[in-house]
Phi, psi and omega in degrees: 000143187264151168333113173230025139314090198272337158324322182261088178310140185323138167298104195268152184290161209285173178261141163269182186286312194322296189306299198276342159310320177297287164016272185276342163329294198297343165332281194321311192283322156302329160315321189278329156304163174313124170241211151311138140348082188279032186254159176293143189231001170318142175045009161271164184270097168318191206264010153253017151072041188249144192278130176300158158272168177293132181095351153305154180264192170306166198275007185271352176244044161249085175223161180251149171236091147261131185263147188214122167327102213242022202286122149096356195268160172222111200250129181243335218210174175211041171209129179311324178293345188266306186202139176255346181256351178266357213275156180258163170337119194085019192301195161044012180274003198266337181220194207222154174253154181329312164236160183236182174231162187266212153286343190252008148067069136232176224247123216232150192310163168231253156308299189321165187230325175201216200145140204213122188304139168283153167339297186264019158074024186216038167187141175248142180233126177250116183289088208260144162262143195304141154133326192268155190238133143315134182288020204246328195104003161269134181295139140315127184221207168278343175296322188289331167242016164276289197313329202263298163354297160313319192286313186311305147302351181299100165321314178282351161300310187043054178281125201292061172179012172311293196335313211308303184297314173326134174078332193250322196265153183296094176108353223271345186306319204298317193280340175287335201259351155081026182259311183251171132321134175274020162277004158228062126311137201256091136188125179220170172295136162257256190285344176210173182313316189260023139253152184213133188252170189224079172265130173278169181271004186175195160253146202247061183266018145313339194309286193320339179279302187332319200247043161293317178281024170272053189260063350182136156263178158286138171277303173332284206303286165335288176289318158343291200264328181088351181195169173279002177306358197289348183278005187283333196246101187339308199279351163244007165315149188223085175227150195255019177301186149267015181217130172254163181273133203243335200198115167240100183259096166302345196273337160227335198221150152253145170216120126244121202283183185264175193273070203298329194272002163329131183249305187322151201267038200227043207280127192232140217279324166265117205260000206201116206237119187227110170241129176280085223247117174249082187315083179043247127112172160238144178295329179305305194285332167283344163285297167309306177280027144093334181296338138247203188239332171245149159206138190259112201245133227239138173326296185298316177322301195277356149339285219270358181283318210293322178306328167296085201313315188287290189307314185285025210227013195245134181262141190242119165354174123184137190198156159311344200036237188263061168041053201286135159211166191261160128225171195242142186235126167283129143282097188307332189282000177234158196278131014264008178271025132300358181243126194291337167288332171279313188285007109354289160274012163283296186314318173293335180312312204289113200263076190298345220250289194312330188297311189300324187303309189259008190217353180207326184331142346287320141002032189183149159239159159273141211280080172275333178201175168336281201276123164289152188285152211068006175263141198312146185053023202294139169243143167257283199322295226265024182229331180317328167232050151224025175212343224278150161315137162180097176276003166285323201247026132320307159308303191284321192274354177268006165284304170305345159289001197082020193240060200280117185088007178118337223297138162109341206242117199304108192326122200253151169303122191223097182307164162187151175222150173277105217215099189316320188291323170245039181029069198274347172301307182273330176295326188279286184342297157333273188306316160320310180261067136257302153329322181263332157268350177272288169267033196059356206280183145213132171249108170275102151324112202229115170265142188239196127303174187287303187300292140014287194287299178302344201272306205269307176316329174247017163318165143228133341308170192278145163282350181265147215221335147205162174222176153198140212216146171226169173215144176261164162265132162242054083220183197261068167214172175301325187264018165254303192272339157293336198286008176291328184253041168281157197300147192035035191268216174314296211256213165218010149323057193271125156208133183273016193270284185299328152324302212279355177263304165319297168286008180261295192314268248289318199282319187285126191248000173250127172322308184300319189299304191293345175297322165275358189282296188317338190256316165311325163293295190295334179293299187310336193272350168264341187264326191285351177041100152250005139225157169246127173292132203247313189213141181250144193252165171245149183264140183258161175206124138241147159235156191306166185275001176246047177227125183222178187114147182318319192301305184303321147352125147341147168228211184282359137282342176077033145295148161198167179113153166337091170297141124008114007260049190072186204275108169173184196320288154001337184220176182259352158339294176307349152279324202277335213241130143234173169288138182246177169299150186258056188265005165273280213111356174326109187311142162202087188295144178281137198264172182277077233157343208227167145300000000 
């Protein structure tokens, strides 16, 4: 899954030595230059007329610099509804979605002010709150997301993220497939302009995580221009968000400014948004000189910051972002990973604590089932013995497939593409000679590219024959991210046992109920082991010391640094976070595009 956080800059290539010795020269050299204001911005109004906190700097240095990789990107659009894999840095800032997630990934109003499942569970109805304006001078209302939905369903839009909706909103497979209009689509106004309803093809009670993605174009705007591109150009951007579009470069700078005609209730103390676009290259040293704000960090990566006294002296971030895990995948349909006893004893093979201790730490959990902890209905302890290290009794189930000691077992293939944030290099190599010593086997390592690997992995039938793979969530519930391994899903795992508990989960809407179901689907998908799950990664982060607020606080898992899905309409981050006084001294030269 790509990234669909736009809020959350992209995971940048690792640092060489080269880079961070150039790095830190240039400190030393930047020290000298012009840096942040270091005077109090307490009780003054940023430029949306929001009163600073105490310990701000002025209000002329609340602006943020995030840098983002743009190696392999195509930047088209900066709304979801237009493109989801083009979108450019800073996307999704124009608007506000039905709903948000906090820091504690529940999920708290957004336009919407409340909302409510209907009686026969095959509809959600959303209370849009009065009030809010289009910078056109129009109310946001339930036509901007009946439209921008419809725009979605348009076969001739042929928008690259139709699935997420296909099976779930009512009629919407049929408007994708260009069989109905896309005016029976079930989703309208109801009894006034600030309801707005959702009928679904059955019951869903996912729809509210769902409708994270509701981030709405203008319906005016929309019909106006004919697509949502109008938001690429400073002079017909249309946002009822707190930022307008000021400078659209792809190839280097995004700028957004603040949105001075905002209504809305969500005024965030930074008022001025700057992405930084790098054909690659390291990042540490455009970090240490101020020149972005954040820097997003690789195991090797903080090797090498630690050599650095001012970096290392920086506390580093860490959170799932979008709950990511590594696993190794099987083609069940063929021998010997047709026998649940071989994929068994590989899954017992794996010594998860130690691979992590020498190979990913701090950047990494180990991998006991599907869902990293903290994910709704995520379970550990009831999954742990049916994966846990134990090469004894490893041994024994690959003797009972009939392999005793290795002897009989057929050479196997082991796919991989290289991918620097989860060392996936040293990890697979690692896993291999455990697996081939422990158990006698022999498994070849084989790389492949990224594109390649993917290409041959969702053929049907598939060509890998084992792989390793990671998956993201792109939203925040249990039936998104088990459903990778549903009958015709990613893999060839079919088992209707685990279909039919997933889908007794999607329907069920009180939490405890969906809590054994969902636990009962993760015991079958780690003891039938049709992967072994190896890790779940975490994402590292630093910032600068003068970017401070609550969105960086620990949360109720004890993540911390900008939680999933990043700083932008989507989250309550954007409340949380400011510049603070530049009492360190850190550079931060003002960059160009902004006032």
């Amino acid at each position: 899954m790509s990234d669909l956080s736009s809020g959350q800059p992209a995971r940048l290539p690792h640092l060489t030595r080269r880079g961070f010795l150039v790095g830190a020269s240039a400190l030393s050299l930047a020290a000298c230059g012009k840096s942040q204001d270091t005077s109090s911005g307490a009780g003054t109004k940023n430029a949306l007329g929001l009163k600073l906190p105490a310990g701000a700097a002025s209000a002329g240095d609340q602006y943020y610099v995030l840098p983002f990789d743009s190696t392999g990107a195509s930047y088209k659009a900066l709304d979801f509804y237009e493109n989801v894999y083009s979108r450019a840095p800073l996307a999704d800032q124009f608007n506000i979605p039905l709903v948000r997630l906090n820091q504690n990934y529940q999920i708290v109003p957004g336009a919407a002010g409340g909302w409510e499942q209907s009686a026969d569970k095959n509809s959600w109805t959303f209370h849009l709150r009065k009030g809010i304006m289009w910078s056109d001078g129009k109310e946001l209302t339930a036509a901007d997301y009946v439209e921008t939905l419809r725009y979605s369903a348009d076969p001739k839009h042929a928008w690259d993220f139709s699935w997420f909706w296909s099976g779930v909103i009512k009629n919407y497979t049929d408007a994708v497939a260009g069989k109905v209009p896309t005016s029976s689509i079930g989703v309208k106004q109801g009894k006034d302009k600030y309801t707005l309803v959702i009928e679904t093809e059955g019951p869903v009670a996912y729809i509210p995580s769902a409708c994270l993605y509701t981030t709405p174009l203008s319906a005016a705007a929309l019909h106006k221009y004919g697509s949502g591109s109008y938001n690429i150009n400073p002079a017909t951007c249309v946002t009822c968000g707190p930022y307008t579009l000021t400078k659209f470069d792809p190839t280097a700078q995004v700028v957004l400014g603040p949105n001075k005609k905002y209504t809305g209730p969500f005024k965030p103390p930074i008022d001025t948004l700057v992405g930084k676009i790098y054909a690659g290259g390291d990042m540490l040293p455009r970090f240490q000189t101020g020149q972005v704000d954040q820097l997003s960090v690789t195991p090797l990566d903080l090797k090498i910051a630690a050599k650095n006294p001012k970096t290392k002296a920086l506390h580093l971030y860490k959170n799932p972002n979008d709950f990511e895990i590594w696993y190794t995948f099987f083609d069940t349909k063929k021998a010997p990973f047709d026998n649940v006893k071989v994929r068994q004893a590989l899954a017992h093979s794996v010594d998860r604590e130690s691979l992590i201790k020498s190979l990913l730490a701090p950047l990494a959990t180990p991998a006991y089932g599907y869902l990293t902890p903290g994910y709704p209905f995520a379970v550990e302890d009831p999954l742990k013995p049916y994966t846990n290290y134990d090469p004894a009794k490893a041994k024994s189930l690959l003797a009972q497939a009939g392999y005793p000691n290795g002897k009989g077992f057929p050479p196997v293939k082991f796919y991989w593409w290289a991918n620097a944030v989860s060392n996936t290099e040293a990890v697979v190599q690692a896993l291999t000679h455990t697996w081939n010593s422990v158990l006698g086997i022999n498994i070849q390592l084989q790389q492949l590219d990224k594109t390649t690997f993917y290409a041959r992995m969702n053929k049907k039938p598939t060509e890998i024959q084992m792989g390793f793979v990671s998956y993201g969530m792109d939203y925040f519930d249990a039936s998104n991210m088990l459903s990778v391994y549903k009958s015709d899903g990613r893999h060839n795992w079919n088992n209707a046992q685990y279909d039919k508990l997933l889908a007794k989960g999607a329907a069920e809407s009180k939490p405890q109920a969906r809590q054994e179901i969902y636990t009962e689907a993760q015991v079958q998908l780690t003891r039938e082991a049709p992967g072994v799950f190896v890790f779940h990664l975490l994402y590292g982060y630093y910032y600068a010391p003068y970017m401070q607020g609550k969105a960086l606080s620990k949360n109720k898992n004890g993540y911390d640094g900008i939680q999933w899905p990043g700083f932008g309409a989507t989250s309550d981050s954007l409340q949380g976070l400011y510049v603070a006084q530049n009492k360190q001294k850190w550079p931060r030269p003002k960059p160009n595009g902004i006032s």
